[in-house]
N, C-alpha and C positions, 0 to 999 in steps of 0.2 A: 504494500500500500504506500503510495506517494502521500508526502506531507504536502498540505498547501499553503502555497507560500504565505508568506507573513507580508499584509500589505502595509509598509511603511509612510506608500504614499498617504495615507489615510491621515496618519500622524498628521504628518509633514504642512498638510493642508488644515487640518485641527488649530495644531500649535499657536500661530497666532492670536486666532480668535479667543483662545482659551486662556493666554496669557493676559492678554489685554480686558479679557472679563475677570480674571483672579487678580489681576493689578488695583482692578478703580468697584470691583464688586464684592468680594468675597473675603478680601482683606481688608478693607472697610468695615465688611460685617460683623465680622467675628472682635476684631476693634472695638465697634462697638458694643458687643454685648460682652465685653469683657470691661470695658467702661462701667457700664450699669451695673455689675459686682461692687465698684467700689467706690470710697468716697475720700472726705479730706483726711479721714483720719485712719484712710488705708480699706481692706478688705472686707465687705459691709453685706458678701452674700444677697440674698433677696429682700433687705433691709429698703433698699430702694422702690421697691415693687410694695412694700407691706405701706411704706410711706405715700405712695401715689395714690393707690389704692382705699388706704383707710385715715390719712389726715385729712380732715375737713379743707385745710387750707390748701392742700394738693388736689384732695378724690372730686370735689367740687367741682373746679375745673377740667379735669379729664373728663368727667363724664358729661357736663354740657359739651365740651369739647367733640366727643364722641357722638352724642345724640346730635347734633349738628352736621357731623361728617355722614352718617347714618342717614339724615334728610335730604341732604346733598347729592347723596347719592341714588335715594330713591326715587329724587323728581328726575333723575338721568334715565334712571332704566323706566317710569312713567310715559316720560315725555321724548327726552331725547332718542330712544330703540326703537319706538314704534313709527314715529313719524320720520325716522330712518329707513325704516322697513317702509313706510307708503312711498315714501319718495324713489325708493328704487324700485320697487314694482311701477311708478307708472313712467320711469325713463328706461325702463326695460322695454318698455311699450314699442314695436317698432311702427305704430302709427302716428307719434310724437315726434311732430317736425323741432330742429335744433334742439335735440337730448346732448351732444356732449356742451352747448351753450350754458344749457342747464347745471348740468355737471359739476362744470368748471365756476360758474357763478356759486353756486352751494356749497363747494370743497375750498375755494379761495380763502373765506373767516379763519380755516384751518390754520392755514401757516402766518394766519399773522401774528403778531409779538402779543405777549399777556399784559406786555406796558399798554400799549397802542387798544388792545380792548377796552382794556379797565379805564384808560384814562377819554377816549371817545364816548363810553356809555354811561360815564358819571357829567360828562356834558352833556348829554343827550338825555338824562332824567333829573337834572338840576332843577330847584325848582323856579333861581331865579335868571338864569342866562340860558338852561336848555331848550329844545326844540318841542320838546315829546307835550307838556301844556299847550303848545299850537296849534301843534296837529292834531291833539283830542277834542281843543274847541273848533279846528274847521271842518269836525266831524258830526260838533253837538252834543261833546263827551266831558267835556273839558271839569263838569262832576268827577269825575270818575280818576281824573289824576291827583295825584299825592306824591308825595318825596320819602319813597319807596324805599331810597338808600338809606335813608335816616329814621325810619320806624322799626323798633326791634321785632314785630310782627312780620314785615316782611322784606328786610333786607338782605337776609340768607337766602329765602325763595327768590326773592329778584336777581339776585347774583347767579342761581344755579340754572336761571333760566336763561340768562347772558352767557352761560357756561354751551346750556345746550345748542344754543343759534351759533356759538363758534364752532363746536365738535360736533354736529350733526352731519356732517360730509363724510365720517370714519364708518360709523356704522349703514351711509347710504352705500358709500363705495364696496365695502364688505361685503353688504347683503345683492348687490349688483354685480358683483362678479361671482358670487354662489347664484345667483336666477342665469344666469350667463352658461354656466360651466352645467345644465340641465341636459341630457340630454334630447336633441330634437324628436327623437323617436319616442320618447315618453308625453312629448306635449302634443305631438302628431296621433296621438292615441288619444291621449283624452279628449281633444278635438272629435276625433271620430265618432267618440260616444257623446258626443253632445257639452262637454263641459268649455266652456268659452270663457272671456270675459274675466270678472272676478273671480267668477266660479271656482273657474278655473288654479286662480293663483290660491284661494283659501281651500279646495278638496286635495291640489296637487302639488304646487311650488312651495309653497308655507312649507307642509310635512318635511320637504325635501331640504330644505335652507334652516331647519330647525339646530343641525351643529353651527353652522354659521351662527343662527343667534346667540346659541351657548359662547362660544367664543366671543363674541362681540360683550356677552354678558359679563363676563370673566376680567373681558378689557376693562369693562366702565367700573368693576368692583374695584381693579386693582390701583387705573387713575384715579378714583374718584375721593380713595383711603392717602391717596398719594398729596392730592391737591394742594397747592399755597398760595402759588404766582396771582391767582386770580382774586382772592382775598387783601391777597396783603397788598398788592397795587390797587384795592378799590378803596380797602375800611383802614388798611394800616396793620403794622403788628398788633396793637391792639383790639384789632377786627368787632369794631364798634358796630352799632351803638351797645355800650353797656357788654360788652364781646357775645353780641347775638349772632355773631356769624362766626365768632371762632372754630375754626376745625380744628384734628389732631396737628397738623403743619401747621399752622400759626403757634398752637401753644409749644410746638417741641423749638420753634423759635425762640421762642419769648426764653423760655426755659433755661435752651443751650447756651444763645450768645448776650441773654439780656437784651433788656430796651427801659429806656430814659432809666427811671431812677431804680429799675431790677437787674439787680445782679445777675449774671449767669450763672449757671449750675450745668457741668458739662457732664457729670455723673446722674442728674436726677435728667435731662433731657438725654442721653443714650437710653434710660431706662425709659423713656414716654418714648422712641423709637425705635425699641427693641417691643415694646406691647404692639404701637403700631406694625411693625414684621409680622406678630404671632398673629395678632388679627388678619392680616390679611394672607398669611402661609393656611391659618383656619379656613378662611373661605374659597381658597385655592383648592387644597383640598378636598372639601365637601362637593365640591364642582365636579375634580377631577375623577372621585370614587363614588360618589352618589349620581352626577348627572351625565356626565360625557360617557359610562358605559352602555343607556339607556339609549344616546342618543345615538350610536353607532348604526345602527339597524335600518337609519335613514341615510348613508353615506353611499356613495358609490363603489 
């Protein structure tokens, strides 16, 4: 019996990528949760974790903190997934004159800067030099507007809604190359039996794009635990009013490097980043062994 060979190129081609994720990924991480062990007076074990967790002047904060990142993220998978999902079923349409116009206008909010968001839509809902008062009175609305950024009611919702109008092109582009990648002989069947139209997309392409949306789903869990840029260029570190909008990244800010008169704590913010990890390794996770084995059976 002949041995087979041992492909090195396999390596060869590996190595970089692998180097350069265990440089700026891996060893950072472990950094950090070797961080959260300890503190000024040395080896402190899960002292750091019982202190987040159960000092009033820590736990308080984390878990608004959390319940916040938690809302954030459910008005994404609400609002942002779906209306991802409609938009690319009807530029999948090939009876929709200029779809990649479309496209391209929709995925553009994408790459622009989280400075340039935050600071265009806090002019755009100001309530005394912005637009958005004008254009709800030359509608006959002009009731209806309020300074959104500034009421702890609903500043965080307005923020995650500013969130979804930027990153709604992720999950359209996603879900439009899974309806893309169908194949035509399955759509040319359900055609033949009559199913057309919506019908169509909700008895046949849905089912079929269903790992797609698990993925897409998995994405916006693991951006959404991730989140800062968009807060902290709108409310501030201090993710005002009153820190109604603070998520877990604003306070692992505030934590680590300090701001105006708080000191840092690079030991108690490793540990508000190292729960953040568990949190989101948690829901990793339950995705990867509770829902992606279910959904394989729709896959090609």
């Amino acid at each position: 019996m002949t041995k087979r060979p041992i492909r090195w190129h396999i390596a060869v081609f590996l190595a970089p990528a692998v180097l350069v994720y265990t440089a700026i990924m891996i060893i950072p991480l472990f950094g950090t949760l070797n961080l959260a062990l300890y503190g000024e007076e040395g080896f402190r074990g899960l002292r750091n974790f019982r202190t987040l967790l159960g000092d009033p002047l820590w736990s308080d904060a984390f878990w608004n903190a959390l319940g916040n990142n938690v809302w954030f993220f459910v008005i994404h998978m609400l609002v942002q997934n779906p209306i991802g999902i409609l938009l690319a079923a009807l530029l999948s349409s090939p009876r929709l004159r200029l779809a990649a116009v479309y496209r391209t206008a929709i995925f553009v909010p994408t790459i622009l800067s989280f400075v340039i968001v935050g600071f265009v839509w806090k002019l755009i809902l100001s309530p005394l030099w912005g637009i958005a008062p004008s254009m709800l009175d030359a509608v006959g609305l002009r009731g209806l507007f309020a300074p959104w950024l500034g009421q702890e009611g609903s500043a965080l919702t307005t923020l995650a809604l500013i969130s979804v109008w930027q990153f709604v092109g992720i999950p359209m582009m996603l879900i439009y190359a899974a309806l893309l990648s169908i194949p035509d002989e399955v759509l040319e069947a359900a055609e033949m039996d009559g199913i057309t139209g919506w019908s169509r997309f909700w008895k046949v392409q849905l089912p079929l794009i269903l790992p797609a949306i698990g993925i897409i789903s998995i994405l916006t869990f693991v951006g959404n635990f991730n989140a800062f840029d968009l807060i902290y260029v709108s409310q501030g570190a201090l993710a005002g009013p009153d820190f109604a909008t603070d998520i877990l990244g604003t306070f692992l800010y505030r934590t680590f490097f300090g701001f105006q008169l708080q000191l840092g704590d690079p030991h108690m913010g490793a540990a508000i980043a190292t729960a953040m990890f568990l949190i989101i390794l948690v829901g990793v996770c339950l995705y990867l062994f509770g829902i992606q084995t279910r959904l394989r059976r729709y896959q090609f």
